[in-house]
PDB file of N, CA, C and O in Angstrom:
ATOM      1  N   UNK A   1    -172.383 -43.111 122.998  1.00  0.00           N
ATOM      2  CA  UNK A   1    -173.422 -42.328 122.378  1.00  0.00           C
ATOM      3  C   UNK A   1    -172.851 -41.531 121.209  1.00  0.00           C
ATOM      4  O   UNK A   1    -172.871 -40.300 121.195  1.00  0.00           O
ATOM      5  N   UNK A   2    -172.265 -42.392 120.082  1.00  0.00           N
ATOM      6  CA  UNK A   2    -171.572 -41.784 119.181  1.00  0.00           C
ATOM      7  C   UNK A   2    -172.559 -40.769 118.106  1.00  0.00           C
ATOM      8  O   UNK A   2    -172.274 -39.839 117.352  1.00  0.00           O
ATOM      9  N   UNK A   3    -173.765 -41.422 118.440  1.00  0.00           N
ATOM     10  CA  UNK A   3    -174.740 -40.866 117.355  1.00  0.00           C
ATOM     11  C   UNK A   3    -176.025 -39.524 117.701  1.00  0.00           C
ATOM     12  O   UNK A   3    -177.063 -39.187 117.132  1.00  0.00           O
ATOM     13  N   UNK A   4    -175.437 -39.144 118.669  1.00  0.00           N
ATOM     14  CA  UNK A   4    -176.139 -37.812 119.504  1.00  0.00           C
ATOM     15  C   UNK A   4    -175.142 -36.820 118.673  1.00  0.00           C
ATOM     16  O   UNK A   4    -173.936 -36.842 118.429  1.00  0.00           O
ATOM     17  N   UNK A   5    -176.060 -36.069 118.403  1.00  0.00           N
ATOM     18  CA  UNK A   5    -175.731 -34.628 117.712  1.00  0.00           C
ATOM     19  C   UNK A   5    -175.749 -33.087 118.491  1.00  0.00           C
ATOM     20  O   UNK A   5    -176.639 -32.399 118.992  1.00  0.00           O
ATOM     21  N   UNK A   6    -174.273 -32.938 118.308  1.00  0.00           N
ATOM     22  CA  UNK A   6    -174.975 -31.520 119.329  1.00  0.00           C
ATOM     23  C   UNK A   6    -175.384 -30.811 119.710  1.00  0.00           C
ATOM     24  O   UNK A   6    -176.467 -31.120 119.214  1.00  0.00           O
ATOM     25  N   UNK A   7    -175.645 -29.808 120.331  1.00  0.00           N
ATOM     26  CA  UNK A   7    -176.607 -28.915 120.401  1.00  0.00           C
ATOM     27  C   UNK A   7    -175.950 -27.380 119.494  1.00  0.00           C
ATOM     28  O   UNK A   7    -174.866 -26.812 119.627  1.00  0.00           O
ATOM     29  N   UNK A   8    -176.987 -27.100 118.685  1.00  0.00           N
ATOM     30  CA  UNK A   8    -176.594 -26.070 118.011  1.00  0.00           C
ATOM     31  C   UNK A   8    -176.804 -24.763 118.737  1.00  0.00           C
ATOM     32  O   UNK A   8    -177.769 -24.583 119.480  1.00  0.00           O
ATOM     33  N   UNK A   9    -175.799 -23.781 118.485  1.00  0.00           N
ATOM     34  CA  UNK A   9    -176.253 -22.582 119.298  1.00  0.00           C
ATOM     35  C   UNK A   9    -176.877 -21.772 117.916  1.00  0.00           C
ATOM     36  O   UNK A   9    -176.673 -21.669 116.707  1.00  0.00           O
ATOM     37  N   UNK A  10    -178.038 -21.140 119.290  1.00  0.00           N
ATOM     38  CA  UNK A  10    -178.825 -20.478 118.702  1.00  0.00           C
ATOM     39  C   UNK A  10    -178.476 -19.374 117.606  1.00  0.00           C
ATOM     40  O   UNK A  10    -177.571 -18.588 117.888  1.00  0.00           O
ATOM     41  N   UNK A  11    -179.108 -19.255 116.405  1.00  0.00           N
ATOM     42  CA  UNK A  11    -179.224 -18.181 115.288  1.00  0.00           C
ATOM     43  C   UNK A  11    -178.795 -16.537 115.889  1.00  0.00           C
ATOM     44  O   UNK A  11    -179.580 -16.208 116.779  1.00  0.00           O
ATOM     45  N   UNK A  12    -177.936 -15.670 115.647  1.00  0.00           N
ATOM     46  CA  UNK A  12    -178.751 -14.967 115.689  1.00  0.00           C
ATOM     47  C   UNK A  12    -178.673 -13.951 114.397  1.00  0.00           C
ATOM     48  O   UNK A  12    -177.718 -13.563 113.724  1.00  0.00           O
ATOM     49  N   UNK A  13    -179.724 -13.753 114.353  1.00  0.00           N
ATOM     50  CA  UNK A  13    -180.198 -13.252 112.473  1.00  0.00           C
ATOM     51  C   UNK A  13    -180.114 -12.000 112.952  1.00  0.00           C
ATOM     52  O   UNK A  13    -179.056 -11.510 112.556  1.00  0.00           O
ATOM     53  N   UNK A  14    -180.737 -11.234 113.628  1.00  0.00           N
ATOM     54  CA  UNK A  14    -180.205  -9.297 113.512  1.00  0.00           C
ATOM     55  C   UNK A  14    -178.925  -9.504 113.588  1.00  0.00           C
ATOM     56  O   UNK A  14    -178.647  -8.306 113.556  1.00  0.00           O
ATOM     57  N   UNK A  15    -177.886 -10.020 113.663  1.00  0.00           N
ATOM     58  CA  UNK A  15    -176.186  -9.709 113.689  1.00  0.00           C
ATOM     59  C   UNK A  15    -176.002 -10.187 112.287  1.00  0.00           C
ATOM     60  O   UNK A  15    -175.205  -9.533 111.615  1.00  0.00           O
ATOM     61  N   UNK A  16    -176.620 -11.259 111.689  1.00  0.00           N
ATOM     62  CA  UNK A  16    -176.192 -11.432 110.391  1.00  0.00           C
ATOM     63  C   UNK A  16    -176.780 -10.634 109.604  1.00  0.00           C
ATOM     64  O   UNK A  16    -176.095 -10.219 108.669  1.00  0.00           O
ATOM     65  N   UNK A  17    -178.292 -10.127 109.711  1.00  0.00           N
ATOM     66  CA  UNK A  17    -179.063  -8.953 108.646  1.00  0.00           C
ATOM     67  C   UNK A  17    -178.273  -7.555 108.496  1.00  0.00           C
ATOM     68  O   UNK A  17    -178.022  -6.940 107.459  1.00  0.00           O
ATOM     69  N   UNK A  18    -177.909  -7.186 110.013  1.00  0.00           N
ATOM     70  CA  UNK A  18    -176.921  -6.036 109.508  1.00  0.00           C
ATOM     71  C   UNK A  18    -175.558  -5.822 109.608  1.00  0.00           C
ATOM     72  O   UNK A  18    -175.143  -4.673 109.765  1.00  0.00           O
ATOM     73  N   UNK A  19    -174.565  -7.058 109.519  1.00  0.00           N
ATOM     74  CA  UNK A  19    -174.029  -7.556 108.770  1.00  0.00           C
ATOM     75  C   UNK A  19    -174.076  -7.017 107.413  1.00  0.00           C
ATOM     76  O   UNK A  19    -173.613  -5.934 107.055  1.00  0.00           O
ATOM     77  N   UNK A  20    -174.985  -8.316 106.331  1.00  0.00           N
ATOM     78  CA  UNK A  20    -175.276  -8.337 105.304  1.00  0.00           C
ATOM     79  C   UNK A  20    -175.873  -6.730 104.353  1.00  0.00           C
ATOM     80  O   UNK A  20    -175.889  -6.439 103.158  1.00  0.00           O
ATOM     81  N   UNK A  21    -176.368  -5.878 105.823  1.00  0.00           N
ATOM     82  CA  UNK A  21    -176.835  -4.746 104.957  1.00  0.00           C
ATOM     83  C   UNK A  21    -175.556  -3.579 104.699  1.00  0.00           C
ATOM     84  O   UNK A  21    -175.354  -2.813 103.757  1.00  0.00           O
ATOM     85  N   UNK A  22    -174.924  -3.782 105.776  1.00  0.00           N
ATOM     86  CA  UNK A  22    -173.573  -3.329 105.610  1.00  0.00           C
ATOM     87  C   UNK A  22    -172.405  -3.989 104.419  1.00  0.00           C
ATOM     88  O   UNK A  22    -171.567  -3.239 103.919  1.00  0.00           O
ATOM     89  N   UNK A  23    -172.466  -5.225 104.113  1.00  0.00           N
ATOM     90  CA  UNK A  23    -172.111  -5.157 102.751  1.00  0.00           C
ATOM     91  C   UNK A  23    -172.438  -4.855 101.527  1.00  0.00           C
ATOM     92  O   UNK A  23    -171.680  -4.751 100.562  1.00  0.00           O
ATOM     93  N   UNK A  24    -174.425  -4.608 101.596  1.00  0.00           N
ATOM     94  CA  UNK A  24    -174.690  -3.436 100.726  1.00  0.00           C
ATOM     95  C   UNK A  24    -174.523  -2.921 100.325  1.00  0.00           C
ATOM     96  O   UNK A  24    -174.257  -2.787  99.131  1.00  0.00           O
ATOM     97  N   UNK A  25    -174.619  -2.071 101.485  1.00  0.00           N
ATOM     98  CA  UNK A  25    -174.469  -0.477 101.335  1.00  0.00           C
ATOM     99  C   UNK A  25    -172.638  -0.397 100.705  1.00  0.00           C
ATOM    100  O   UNK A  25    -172.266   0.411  99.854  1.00  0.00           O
ATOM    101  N   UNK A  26    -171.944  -1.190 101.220  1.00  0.00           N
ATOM    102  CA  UNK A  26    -170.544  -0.779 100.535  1.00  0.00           C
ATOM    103  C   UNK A  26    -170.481  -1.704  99.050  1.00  0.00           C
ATOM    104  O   UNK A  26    -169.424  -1.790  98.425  1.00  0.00           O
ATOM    105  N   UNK A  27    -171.272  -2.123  98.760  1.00  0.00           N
ATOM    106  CA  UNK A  27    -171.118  -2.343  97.542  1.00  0.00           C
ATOM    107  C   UNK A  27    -172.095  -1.473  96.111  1.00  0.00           C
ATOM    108  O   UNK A  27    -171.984  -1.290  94.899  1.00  0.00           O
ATOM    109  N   UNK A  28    -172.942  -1.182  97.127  1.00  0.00           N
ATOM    110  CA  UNK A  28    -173.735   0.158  95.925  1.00  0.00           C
ATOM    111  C   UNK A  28    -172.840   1.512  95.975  1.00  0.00           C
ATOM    112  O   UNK A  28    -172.973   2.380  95.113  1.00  0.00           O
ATOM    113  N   UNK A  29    -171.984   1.621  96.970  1.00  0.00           N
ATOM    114  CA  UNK A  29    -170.882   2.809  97.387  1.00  0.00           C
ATOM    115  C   UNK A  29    -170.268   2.286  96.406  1.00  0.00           C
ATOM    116  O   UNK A  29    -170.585   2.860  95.364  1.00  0.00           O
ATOM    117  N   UNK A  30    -169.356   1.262  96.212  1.00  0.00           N
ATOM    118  CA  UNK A  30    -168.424   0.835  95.350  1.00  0.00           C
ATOM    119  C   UNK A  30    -168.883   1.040  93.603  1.00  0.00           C
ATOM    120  O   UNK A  30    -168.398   1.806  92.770  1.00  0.00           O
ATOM    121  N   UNK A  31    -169.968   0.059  93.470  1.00  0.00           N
ATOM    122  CA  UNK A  31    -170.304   0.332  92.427  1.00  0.00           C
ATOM    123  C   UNK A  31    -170.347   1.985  91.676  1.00  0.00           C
ATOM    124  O   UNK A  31    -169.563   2.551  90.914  1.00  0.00           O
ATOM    125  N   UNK A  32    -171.773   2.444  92.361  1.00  0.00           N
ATOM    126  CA  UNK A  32    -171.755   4.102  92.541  1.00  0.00           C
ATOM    127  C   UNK A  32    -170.170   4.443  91.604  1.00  0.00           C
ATOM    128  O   UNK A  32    -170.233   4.675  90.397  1.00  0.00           O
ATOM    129  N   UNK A  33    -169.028   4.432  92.231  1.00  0.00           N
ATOM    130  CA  UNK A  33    -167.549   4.885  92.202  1.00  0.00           C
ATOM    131  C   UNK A  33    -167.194   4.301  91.356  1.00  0.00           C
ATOM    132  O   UNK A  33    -167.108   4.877  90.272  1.00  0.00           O
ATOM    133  N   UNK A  34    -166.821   2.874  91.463  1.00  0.00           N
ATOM    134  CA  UNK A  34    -165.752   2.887  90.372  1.00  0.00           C
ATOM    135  C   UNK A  34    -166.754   2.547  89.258  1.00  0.00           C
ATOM    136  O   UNK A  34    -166.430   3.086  88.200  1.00  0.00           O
ATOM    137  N   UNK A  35    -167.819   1.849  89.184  1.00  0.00           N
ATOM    138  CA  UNK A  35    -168.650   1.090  88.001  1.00  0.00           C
ATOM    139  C   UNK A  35    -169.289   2.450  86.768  1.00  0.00           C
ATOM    140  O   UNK A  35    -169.207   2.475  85.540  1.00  0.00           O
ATOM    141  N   UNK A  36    -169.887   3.418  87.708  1.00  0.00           N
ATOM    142  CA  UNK A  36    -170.207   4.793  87.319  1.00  0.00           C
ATOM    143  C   UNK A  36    -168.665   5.749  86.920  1.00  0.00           C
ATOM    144  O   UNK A  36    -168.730   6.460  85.917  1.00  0.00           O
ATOM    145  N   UNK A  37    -167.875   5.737  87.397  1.00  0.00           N
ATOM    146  CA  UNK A  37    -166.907   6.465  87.287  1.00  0.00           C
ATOM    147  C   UNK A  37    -165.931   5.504  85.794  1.00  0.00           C
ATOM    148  O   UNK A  37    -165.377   6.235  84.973  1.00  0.00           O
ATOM    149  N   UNK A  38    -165.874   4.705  85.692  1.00  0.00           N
ATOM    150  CA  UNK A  38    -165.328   3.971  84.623  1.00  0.00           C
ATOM    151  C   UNK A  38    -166.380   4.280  83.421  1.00  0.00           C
ATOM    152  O   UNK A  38    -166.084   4.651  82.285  1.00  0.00           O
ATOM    153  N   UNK A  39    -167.573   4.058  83.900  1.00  0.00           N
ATOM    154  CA  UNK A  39    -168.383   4.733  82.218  1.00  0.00           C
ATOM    155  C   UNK A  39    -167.941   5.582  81.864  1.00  0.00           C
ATOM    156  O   UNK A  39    -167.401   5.614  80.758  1.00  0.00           O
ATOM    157  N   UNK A  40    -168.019   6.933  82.935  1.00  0.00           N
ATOM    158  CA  UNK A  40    -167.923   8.292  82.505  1.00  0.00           C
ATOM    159  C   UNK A  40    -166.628   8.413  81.752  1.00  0.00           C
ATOM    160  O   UNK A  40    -166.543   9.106  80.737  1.00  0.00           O
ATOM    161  N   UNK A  41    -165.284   7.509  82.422  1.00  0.00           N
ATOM    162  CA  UNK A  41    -163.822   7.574  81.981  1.00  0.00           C
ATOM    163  C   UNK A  41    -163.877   7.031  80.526  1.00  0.00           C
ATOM    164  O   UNK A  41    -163.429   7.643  79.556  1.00  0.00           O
ATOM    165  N   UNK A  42    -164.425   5.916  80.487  1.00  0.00           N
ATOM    166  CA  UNK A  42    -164.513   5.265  78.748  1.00  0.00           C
ATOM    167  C   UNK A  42    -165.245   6.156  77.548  1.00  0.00           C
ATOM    168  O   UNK A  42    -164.965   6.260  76.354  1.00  0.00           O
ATOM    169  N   UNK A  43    -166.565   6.907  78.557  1.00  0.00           N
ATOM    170  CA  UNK A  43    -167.323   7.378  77.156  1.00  0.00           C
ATOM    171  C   UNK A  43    -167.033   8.633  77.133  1.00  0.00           C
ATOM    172  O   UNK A  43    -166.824   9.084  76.007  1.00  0.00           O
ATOM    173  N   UNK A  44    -166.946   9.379  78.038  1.00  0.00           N
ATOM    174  CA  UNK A  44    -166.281  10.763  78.033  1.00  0.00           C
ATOM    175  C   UNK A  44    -165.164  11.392  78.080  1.00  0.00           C
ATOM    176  O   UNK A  44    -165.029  12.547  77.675  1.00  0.00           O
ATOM    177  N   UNK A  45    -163.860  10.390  78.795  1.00  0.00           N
ATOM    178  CA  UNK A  45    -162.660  10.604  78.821  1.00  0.00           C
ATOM    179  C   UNK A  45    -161.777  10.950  80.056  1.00  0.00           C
ATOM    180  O   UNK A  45    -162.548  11.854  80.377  1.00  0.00           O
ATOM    181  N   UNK A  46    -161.165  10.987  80.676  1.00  0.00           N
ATOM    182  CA  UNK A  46    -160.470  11.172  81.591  1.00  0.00           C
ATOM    183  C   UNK A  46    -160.828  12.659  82.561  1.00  0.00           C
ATOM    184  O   UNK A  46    -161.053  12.627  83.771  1.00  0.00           O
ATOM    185  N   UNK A  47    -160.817  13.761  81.819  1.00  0.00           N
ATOM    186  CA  UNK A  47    -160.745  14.919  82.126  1.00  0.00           C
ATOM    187  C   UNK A  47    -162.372  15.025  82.715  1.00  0.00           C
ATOM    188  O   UNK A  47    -162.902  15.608  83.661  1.00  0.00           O
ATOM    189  N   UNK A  48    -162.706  14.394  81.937  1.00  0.00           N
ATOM    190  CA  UNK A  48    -164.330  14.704  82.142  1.00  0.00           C
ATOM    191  C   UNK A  48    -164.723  13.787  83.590  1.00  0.00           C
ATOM    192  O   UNK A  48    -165.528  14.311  84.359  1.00  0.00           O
ATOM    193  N   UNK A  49    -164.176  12.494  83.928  1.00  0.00           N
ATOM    194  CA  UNK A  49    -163.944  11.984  85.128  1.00  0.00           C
ATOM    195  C   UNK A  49    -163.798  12.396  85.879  1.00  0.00           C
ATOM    196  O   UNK A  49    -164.685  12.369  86.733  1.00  0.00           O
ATOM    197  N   UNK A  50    -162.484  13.137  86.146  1.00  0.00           N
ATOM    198  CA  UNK A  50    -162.125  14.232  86.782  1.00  0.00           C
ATOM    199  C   UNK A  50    -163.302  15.092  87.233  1.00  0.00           C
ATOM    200  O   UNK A  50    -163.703  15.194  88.392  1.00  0.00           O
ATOM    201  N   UNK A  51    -163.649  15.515  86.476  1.00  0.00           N
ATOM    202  CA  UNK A  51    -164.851  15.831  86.983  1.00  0.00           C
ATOM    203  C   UNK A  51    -165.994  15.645  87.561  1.00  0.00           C
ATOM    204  O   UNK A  51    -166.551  16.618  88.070  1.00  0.00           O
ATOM    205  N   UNK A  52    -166.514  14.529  87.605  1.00  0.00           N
ATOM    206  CA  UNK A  52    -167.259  14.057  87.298  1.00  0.00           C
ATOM    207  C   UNK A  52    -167.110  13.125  88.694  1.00  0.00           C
ATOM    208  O   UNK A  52    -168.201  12.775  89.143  1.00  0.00           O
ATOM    209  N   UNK A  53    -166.085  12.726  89.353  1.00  0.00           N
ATOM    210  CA  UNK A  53    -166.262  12.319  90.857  1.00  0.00           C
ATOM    211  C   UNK A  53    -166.801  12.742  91.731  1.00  0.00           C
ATOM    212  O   UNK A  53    -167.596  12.111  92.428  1.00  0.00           O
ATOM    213  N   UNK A  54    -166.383  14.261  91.922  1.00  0.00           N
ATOM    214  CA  UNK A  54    -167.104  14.947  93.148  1.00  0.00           C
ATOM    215  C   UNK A  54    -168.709  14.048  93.146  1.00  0.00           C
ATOM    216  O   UNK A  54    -168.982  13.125  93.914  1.00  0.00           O
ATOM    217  N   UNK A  55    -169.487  14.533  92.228  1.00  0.00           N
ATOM    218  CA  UNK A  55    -170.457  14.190  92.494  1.00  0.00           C
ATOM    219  C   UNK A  55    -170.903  12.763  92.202  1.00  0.00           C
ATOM    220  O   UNK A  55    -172.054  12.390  92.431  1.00  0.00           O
ATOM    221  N   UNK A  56    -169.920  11.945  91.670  1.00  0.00           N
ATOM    222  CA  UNK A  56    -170.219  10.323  92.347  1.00  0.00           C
ATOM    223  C   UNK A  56    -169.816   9.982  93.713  1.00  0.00           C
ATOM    224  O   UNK A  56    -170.364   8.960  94.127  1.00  0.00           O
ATOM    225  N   UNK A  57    -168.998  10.563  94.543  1.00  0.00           N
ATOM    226  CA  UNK A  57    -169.008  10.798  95.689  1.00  0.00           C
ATOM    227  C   UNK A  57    -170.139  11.525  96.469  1.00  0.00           C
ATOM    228  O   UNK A  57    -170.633  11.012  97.473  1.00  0.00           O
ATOM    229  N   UNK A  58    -170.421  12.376  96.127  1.00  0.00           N
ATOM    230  CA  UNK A  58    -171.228  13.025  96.685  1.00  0.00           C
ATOM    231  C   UNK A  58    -172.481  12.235  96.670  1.00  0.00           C
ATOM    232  O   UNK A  58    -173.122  12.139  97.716  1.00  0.00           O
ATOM    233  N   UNK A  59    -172.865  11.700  95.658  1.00  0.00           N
ATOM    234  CA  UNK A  59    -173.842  10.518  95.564  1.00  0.00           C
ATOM    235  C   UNK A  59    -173.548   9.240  96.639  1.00  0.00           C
ATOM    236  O   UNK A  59    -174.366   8.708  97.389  1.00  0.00           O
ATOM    237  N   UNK A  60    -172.360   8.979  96.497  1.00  0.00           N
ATOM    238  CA  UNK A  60    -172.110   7.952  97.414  1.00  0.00           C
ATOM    239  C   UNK A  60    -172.477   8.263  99.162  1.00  0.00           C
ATOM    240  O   UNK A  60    -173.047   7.552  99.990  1.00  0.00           O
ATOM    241  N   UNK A  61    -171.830   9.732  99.277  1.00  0.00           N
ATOM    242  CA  UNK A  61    -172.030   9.982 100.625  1.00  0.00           C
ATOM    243  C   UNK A  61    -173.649  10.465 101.377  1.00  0.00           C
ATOM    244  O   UNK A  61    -174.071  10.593 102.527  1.00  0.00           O
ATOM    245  N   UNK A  62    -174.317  10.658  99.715  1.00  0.00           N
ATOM    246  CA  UNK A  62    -175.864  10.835 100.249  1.00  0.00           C
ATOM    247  C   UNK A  62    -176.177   9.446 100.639  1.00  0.00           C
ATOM    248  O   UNK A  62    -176.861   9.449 101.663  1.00  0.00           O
ATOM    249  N   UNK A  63    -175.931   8.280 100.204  1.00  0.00           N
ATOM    250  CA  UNK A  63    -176.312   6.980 100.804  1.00  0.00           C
ATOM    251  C   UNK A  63    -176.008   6.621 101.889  1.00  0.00           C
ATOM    252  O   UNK A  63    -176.902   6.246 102.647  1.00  0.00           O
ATOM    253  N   UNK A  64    -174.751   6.619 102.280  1.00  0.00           N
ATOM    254  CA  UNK A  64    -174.072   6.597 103.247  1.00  0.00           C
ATOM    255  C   UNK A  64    -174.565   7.291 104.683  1.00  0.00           C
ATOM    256  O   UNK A  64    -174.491   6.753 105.787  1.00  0.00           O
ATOM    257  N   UNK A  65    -175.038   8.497 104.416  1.00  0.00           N
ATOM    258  CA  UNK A  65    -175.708   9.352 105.259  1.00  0.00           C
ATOM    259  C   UNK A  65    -177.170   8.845 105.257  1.00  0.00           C
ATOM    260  O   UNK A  65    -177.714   8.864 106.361  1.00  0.00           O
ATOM    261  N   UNK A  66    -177.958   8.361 104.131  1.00  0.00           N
ATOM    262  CA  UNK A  66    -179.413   7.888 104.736  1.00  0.00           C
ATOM    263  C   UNK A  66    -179.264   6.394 105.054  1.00  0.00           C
ATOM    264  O   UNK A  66    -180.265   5.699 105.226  1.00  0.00           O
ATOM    265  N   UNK A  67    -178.009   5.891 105.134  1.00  0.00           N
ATOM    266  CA  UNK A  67    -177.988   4.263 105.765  1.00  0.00           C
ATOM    267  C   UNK A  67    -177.848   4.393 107.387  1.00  0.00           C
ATOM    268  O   UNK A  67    -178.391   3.698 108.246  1.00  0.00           O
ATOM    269  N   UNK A  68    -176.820   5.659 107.566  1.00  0.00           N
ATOM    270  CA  UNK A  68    -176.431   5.704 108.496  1.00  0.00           C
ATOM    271  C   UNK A  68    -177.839   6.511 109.781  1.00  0.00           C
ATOM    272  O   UNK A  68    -177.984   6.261 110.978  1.00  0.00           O
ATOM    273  N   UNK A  69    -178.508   7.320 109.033  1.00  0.00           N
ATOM    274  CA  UNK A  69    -179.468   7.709 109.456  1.00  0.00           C
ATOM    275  C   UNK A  69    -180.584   6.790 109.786  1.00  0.00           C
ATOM    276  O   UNK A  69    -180.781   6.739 111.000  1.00  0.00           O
ATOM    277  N   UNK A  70    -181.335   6.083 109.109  1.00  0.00           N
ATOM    278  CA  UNK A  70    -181.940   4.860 109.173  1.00  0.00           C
ATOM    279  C   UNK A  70    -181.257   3.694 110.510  1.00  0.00           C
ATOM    280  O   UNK A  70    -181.887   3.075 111.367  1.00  0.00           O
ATOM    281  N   UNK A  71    -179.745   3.732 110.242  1.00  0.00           N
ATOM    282  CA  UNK A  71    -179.337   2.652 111.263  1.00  0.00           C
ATOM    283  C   UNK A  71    -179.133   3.206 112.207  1.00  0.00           C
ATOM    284  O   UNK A  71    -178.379   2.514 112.890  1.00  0.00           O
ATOM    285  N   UNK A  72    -179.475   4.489 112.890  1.00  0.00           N
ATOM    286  CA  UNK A  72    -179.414   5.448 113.884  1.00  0.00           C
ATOM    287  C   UNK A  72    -181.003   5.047 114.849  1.00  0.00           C
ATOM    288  O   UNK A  72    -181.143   4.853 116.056  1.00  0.00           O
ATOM    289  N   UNK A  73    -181.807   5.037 113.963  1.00  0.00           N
ATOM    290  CA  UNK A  73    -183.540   5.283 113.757  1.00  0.00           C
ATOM    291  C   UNK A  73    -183.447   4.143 114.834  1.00  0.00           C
ATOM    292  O   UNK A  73    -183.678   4.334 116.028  1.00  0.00           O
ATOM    293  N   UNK A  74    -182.985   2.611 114.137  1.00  0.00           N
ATOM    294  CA  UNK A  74    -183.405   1.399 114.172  1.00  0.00           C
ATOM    295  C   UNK A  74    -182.408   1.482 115.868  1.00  0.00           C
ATOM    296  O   UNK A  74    -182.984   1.107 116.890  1.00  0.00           O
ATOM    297  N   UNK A  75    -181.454   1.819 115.913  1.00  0.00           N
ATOM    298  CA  UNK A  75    -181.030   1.399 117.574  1.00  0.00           C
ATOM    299  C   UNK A  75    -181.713   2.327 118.580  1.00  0.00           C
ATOM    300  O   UNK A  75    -181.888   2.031 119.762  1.00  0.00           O
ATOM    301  N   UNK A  76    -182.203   3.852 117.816  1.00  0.00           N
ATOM    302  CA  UNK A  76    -182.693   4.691 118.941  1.00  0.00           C
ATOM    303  C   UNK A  76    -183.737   3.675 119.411  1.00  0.00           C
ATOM    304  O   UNK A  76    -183.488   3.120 120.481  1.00  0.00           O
ATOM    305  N   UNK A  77    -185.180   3.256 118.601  1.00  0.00           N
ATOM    306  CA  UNK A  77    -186.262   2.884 119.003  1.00  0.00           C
ATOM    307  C   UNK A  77    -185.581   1.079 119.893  1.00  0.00           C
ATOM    308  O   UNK A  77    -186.252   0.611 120.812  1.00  0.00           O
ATOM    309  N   UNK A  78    -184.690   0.580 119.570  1.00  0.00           N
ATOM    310  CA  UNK A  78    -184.503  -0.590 120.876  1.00  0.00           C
ATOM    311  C   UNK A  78    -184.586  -0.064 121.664  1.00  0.00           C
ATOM    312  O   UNK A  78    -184.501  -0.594 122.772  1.00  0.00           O
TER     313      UNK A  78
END
């Protein structure tokens, strides 16, 4: 019975959706940081970077905190 195919195991898609939302979220974190933080370094200059992290961090960690809040939401109600 060379031509029987096997049995596939089943999907499961909530482990891959948040998964996938978790590489999101660390890639709008990432971006956020270095993509935002490299403008500020090119058009404004170093010093001004310097500055200018705190609150791309701080931006970052407001996301971080409503992903994490949201993915709090979603296991309380299972």
């Amino acid at each position: 019975m060379s031509g029987d195919v096997p049995p596939q195991q089943p999907e499961d898609t909530r482990r891959r959706r948040r998964r996938r939302e978790r590489e999101l979220v660390v890639l709008v974190v990432l971006t956020l940081i270095v993509v935002g933080g490299g403008i500020v370094g090119i058009v404004y200059g170093l010093q001004t970077l310097l500055g200018a992290l705190p609150c791309l961090v701080g931006g970052a960690a407001a996301v971080l905190l409503l992903y994490g809040l949201l993915a709090l939401a979603e296991r309380w109600t299972r």
